[in-house]
TIDO-291751 format. One record per residue (C-alpha): residue number from 1; residue in three letters; x, y, z. Coordinates in steps of 0.05 Angstrom, whole numbers, padded with zeros to 5 digits. Example, Ala and Ser with C-alpha at 12.3 -4.5 7.8 and 13.67 -1.06 7.14 Angstrom:
REM TIDO-291751
+------+------+--------+--------+--------+
! resi ! resn !      X !      Y !      Z !
+------+------+--------+--------+--------+
!    1 !  ALA !  00246 ! -00090 !  00156 !
!    2 !  SER !  00273 ! -00021 !  00143 !
+------+------+--------+--------+--------+
***
This chain:
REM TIDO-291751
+------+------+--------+--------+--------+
! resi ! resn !      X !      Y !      Z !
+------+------+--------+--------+--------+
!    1 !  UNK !  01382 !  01170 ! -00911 !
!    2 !  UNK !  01333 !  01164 ! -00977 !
!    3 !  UNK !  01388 !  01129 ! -01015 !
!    4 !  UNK !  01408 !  01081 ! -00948 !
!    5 !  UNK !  01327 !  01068 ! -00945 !
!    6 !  UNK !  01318 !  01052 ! -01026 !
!    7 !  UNK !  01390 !  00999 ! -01007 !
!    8 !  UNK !  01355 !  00974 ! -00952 !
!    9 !  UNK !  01295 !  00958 ! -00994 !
!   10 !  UNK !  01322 !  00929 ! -01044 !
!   11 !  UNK !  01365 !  00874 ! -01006 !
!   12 !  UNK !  01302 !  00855 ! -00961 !
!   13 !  UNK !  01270 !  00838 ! -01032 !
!   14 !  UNK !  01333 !  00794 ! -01055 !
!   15 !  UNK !  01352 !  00771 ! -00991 !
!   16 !  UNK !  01341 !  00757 ! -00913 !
!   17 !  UNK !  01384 !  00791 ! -00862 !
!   18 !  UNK !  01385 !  00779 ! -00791 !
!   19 !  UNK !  01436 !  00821 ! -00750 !
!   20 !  UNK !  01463 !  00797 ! -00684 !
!   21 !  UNK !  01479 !  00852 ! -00634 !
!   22 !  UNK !  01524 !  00833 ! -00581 !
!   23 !  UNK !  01540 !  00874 ! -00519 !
!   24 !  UNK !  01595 !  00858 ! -00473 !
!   25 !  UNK !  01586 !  00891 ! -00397 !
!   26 !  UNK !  01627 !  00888 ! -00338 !
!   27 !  UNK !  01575 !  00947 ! -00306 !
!   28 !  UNK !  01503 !  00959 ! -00292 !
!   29 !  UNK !  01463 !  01021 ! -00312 !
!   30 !  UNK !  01462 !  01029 ! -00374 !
!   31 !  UNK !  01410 !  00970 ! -00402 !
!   32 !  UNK !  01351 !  01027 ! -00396 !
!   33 !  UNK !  01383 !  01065 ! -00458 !
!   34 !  UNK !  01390 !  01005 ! -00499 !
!   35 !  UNK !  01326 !  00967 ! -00491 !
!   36 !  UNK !  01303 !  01051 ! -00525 !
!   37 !  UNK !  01356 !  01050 ! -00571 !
!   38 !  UNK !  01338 !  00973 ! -00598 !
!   39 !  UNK !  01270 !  00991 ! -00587 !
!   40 !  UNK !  01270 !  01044 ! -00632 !
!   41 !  UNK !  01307 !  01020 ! -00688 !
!   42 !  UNK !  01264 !  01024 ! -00758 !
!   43 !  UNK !  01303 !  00953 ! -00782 !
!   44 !  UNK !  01266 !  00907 ! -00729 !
!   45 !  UNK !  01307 !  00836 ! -00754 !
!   46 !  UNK !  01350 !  00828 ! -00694 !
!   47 !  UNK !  01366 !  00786 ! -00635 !
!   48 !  UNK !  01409 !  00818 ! -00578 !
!   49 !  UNK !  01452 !  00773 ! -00542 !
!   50 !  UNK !  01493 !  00807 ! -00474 !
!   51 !  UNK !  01556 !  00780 ! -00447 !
!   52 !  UNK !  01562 !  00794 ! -00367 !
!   53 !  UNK !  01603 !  00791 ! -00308 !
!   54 !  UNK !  01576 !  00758 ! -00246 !
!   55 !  UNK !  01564 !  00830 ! -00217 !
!   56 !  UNK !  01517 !  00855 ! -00263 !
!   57 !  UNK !  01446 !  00847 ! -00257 !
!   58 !  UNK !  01404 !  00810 ! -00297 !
!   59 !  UNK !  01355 !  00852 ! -00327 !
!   60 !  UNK !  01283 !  00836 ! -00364 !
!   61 !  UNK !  01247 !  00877 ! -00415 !
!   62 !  UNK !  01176 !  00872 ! -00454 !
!   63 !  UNK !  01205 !  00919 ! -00513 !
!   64 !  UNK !  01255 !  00873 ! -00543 !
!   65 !  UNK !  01228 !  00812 ! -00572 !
!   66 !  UNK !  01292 !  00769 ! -00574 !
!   67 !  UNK !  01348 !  00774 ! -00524 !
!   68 !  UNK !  01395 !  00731 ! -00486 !
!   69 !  UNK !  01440 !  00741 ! -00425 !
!   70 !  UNK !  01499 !  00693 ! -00428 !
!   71 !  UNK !  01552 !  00687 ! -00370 !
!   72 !  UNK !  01620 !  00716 ! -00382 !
!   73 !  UNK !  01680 !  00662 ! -00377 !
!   74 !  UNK !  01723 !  00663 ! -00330 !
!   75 !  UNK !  01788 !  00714 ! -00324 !
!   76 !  UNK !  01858 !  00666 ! -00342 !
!   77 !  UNK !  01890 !  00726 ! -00344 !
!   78 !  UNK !  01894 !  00806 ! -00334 !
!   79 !  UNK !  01829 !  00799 ! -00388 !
!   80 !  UNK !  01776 !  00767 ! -00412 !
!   81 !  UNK !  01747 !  00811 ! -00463 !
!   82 !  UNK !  01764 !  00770 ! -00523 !
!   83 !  UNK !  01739 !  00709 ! -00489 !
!   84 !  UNK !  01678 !  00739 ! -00477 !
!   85 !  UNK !  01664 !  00759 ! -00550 !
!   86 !  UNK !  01682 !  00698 ! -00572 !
!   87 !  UNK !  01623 !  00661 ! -00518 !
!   88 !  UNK !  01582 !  00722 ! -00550 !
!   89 !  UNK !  01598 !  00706 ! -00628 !
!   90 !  UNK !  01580 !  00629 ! -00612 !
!   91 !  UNK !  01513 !  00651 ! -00589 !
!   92 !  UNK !  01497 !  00688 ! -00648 !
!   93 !  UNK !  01456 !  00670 ! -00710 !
!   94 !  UNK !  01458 !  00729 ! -00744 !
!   95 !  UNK !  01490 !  00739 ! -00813 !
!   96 !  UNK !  01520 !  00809 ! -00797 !
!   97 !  UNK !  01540 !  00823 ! -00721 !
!   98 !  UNK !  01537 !  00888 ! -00695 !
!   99 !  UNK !  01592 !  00898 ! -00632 !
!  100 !  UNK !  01546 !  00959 ! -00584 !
!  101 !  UNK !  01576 !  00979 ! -00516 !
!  102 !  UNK !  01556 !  00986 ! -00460 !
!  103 !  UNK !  01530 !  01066 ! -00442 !
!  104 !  UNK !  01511 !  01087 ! -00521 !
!  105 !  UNK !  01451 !  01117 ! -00546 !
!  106 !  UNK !  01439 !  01098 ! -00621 !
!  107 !  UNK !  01404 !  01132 ! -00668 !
!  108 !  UNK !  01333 !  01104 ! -00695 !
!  109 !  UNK !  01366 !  01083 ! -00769 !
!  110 !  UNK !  01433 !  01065 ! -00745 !
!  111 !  UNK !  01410 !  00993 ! -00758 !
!  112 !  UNK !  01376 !  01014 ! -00833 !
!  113 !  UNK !  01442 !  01048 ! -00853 !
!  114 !  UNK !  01486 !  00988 ! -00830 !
!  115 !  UNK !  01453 !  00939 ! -00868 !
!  116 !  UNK !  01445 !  00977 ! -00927 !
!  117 !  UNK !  01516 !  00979 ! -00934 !
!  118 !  UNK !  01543 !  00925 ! -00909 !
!  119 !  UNK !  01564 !  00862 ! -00941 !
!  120 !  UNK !  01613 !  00788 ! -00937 !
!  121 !  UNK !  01669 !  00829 ! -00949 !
!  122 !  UNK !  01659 !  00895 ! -00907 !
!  123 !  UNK !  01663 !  00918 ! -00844 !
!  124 !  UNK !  01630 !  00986 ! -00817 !
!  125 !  UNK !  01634 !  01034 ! -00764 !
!  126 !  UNK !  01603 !  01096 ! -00735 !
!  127 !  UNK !  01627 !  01170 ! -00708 !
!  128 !  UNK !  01619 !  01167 ! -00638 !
!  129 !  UNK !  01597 !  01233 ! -00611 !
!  130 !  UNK !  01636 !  01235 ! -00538 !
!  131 !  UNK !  01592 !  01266 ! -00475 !
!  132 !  UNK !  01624 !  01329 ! -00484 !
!  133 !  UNK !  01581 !  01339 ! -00546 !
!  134 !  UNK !  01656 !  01332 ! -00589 !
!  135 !  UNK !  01657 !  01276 ! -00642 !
!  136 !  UNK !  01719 !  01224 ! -00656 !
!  137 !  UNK !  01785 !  01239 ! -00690 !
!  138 !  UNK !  01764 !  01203 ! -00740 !
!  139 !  UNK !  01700 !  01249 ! -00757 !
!  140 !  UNK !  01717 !  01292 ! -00827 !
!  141 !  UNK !  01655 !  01326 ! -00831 !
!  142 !  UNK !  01638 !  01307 ! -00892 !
!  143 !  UNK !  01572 !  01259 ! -00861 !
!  144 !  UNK !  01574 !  01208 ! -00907 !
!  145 !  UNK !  01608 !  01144 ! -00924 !
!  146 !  UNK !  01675 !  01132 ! -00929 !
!  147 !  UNK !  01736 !  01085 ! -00938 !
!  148 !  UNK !  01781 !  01078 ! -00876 !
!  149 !  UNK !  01847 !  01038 ! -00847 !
!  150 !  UNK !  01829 !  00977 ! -00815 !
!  151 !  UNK !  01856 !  01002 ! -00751 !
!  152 !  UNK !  01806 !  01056 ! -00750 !
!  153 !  UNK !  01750 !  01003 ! -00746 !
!  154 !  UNK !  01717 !  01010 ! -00669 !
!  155 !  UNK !  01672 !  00957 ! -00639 !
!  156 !  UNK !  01646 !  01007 ! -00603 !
!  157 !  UNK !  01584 !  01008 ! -00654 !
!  158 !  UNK !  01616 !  00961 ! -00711 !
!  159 !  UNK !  01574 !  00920 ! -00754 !
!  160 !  UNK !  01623 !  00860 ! -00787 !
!  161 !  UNK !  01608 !  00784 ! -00829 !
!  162 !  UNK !  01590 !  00736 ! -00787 !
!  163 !  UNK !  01626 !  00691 ! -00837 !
!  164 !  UNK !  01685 !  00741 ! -00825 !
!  165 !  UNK !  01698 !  00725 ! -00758 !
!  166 !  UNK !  01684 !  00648 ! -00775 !
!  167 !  UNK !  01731 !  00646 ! -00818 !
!  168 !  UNK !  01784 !  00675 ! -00758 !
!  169 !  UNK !  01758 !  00643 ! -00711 !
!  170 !  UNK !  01744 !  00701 ! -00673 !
!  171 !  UNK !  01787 !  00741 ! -00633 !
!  172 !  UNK !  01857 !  00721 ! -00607 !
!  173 !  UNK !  01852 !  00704 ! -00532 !
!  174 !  UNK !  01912 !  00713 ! -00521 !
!  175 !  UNK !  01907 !  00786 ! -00522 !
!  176 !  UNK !  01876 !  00776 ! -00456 !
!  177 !  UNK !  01940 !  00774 ! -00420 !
!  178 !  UNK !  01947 !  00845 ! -00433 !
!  179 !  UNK !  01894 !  00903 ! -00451 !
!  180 !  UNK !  01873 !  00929 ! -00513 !
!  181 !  UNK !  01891 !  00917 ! -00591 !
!  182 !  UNK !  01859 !  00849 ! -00595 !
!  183 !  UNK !  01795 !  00890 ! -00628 !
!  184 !  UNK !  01861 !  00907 ! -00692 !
!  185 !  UNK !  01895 !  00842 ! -00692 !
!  186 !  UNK !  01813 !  00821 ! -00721 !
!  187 !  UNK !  01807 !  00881 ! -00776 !
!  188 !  UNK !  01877 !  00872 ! -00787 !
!  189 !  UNK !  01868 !  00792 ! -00806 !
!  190 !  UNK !  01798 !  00808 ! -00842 !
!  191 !  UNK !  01842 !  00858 ! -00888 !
!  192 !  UNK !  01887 !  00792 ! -00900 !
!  193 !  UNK !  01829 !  00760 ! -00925 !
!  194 !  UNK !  01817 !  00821 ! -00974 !
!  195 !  UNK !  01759 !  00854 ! -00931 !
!  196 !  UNK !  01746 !  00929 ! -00932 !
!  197 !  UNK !  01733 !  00978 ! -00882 !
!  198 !  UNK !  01683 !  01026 ! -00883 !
!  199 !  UNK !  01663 !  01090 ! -00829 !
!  200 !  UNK !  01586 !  01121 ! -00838 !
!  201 !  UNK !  01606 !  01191 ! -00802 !
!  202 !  UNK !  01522 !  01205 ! -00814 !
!  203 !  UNK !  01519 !  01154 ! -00760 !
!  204 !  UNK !  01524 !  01192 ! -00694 !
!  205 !  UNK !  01522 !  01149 ! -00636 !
!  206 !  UNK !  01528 !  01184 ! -00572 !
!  207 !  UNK !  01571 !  01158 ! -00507 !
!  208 !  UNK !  01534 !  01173 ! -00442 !
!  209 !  UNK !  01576 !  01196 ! -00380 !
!  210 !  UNK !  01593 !  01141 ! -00335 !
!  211 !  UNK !  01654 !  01121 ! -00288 !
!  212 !  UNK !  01702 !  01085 ! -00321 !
!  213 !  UNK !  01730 !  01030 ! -00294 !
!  214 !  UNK !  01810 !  01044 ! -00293 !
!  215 !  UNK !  01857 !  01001 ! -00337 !
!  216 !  UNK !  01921 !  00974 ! -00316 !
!  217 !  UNK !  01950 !  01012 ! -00371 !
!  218 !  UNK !  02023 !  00982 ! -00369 !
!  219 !  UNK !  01999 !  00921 ! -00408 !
!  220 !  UNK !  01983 !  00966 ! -00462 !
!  221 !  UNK !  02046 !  00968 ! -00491 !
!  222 !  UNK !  02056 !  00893 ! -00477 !
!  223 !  UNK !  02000 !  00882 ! -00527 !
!  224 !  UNK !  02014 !  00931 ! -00580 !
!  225 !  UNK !  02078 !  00886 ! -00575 !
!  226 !  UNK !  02037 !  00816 ! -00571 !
!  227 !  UNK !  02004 !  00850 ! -00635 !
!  228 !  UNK !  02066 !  00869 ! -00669 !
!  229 !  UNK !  02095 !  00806 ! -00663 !
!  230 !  UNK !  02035 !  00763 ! -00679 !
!  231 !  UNK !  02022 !  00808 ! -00751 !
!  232 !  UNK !  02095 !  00791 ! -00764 !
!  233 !  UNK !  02093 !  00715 ! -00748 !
!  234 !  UNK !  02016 !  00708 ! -00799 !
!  235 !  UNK !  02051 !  00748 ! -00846 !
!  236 !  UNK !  02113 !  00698 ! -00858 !
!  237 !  UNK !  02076 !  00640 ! -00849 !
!  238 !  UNK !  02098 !  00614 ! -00780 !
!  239 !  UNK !  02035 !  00635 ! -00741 !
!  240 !  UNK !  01954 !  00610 ! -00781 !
!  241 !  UNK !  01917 !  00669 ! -00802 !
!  242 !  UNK !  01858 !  00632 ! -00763 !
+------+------+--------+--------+--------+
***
């Protein structure tokens, strides 16, 4: 934490550095534990933009200076998830964007330790302690950071360039016809563009208990397919990278 503080320091002497965070809900309850968490954080440079579905409520706060509640698009298909963080990346200013679900409780410096690391050509992620008090697969033990494969990347709490995901034009939409892997097919093009990836396993967010919402898990497959196929076509030239 001393050495993420004495980064942080430094690059708010050489630079300016304000983070977008964008949430994407399709639920209510959980904007109590954010407005803490956000509240909270010791790196204060921030604007908060939330993507929503027409049934979740519209919620107003005193503790968070700068926030925005933008209207989900519409569903073309089984999805919309990559449509909405696309409407959510166009409403951000930020130079870094930090991806924060819905029901997580961050940590005060999970902001200060993001930044301090982070850079054009990385993109981090966190250890997500589970409700059951059991961390990730992907937690070593070792609390500290370390390199990873792009597909172990989570948006979950992810920070990534902003000129990143300009330079893909965001995520592929047409993931949307199916569920899941659209959040790869992005790391997965960033590593094309010679990005690395980065976890922080002494950054411990923690999932709250809530009812999930059930998947139609048959169009998994379909677009672990989609992204098998897509990865091939960029790869030989017959499909843009962007």
């Amino acid at each position: 934490s001393d050495v993420a503080s004495a980064k942080l320091k430094y690059r708010m002497y050489c630079e300016e550095m304000m983070i977008s965070i964008l949430t994407v809900t399709k639920r209510n309850g959980w904007f109590d534990l954010a407005v803490k968490s956000l509240k909270n954080q010791t790196y204060k440079d921030f604007e908060w933009i939330i993507v929503y579905e027409p049934n979740v409520e519209v919620q107003s706060t005193d503790e968070i200076k700068n926030y925005k509640w933008v209207p989900a698009p519409p569903k073309k298909a089984h999805s919309n998830l990559s449509a909405s963080n696309n409407e959510g990346l166009r409403n951000c200013t930020g130079d870094y964007v930090l991806f924060y679900q819905d029901f997580i409780e961050l940590e005060p410096d999970t902001l200060e330790k993001l930044v301090a690391n982070i850079d054009d050509e990385t993109l981090i992620t966190t250890a997500t302690i589970n409700p059951d008090g059991n961390k990730d697969q992907r937690y070593t033990g070792i609390d500290t950071l370390r390199e990873i494969k792009p597909a172990e990347w989570e948006e979950n709490v992810g920070m990534a360039p902003m000129k990143v995901l300009k330079e893909l034009g965001g995520y592929d939409e047409g993931y949307d016809q199916g569920w899941a892997w659209n959040n790869v097919n992005v790391v997965e093009r960033a590593e094309v563009l010679g990005c690395t990836f980065l976890i922080d396993e002494s950054i411990n967010p923690r999932l709250e208990f809530h009812i999930k919402e059930p998947d139609a898990d048959k169009t998994l497959e379909l677009n672990y397919l989609r992204h098998e196929m897509t990865m091939r076509e960029i790869a030989i030239g017959k499909k843009p990278l962007k």
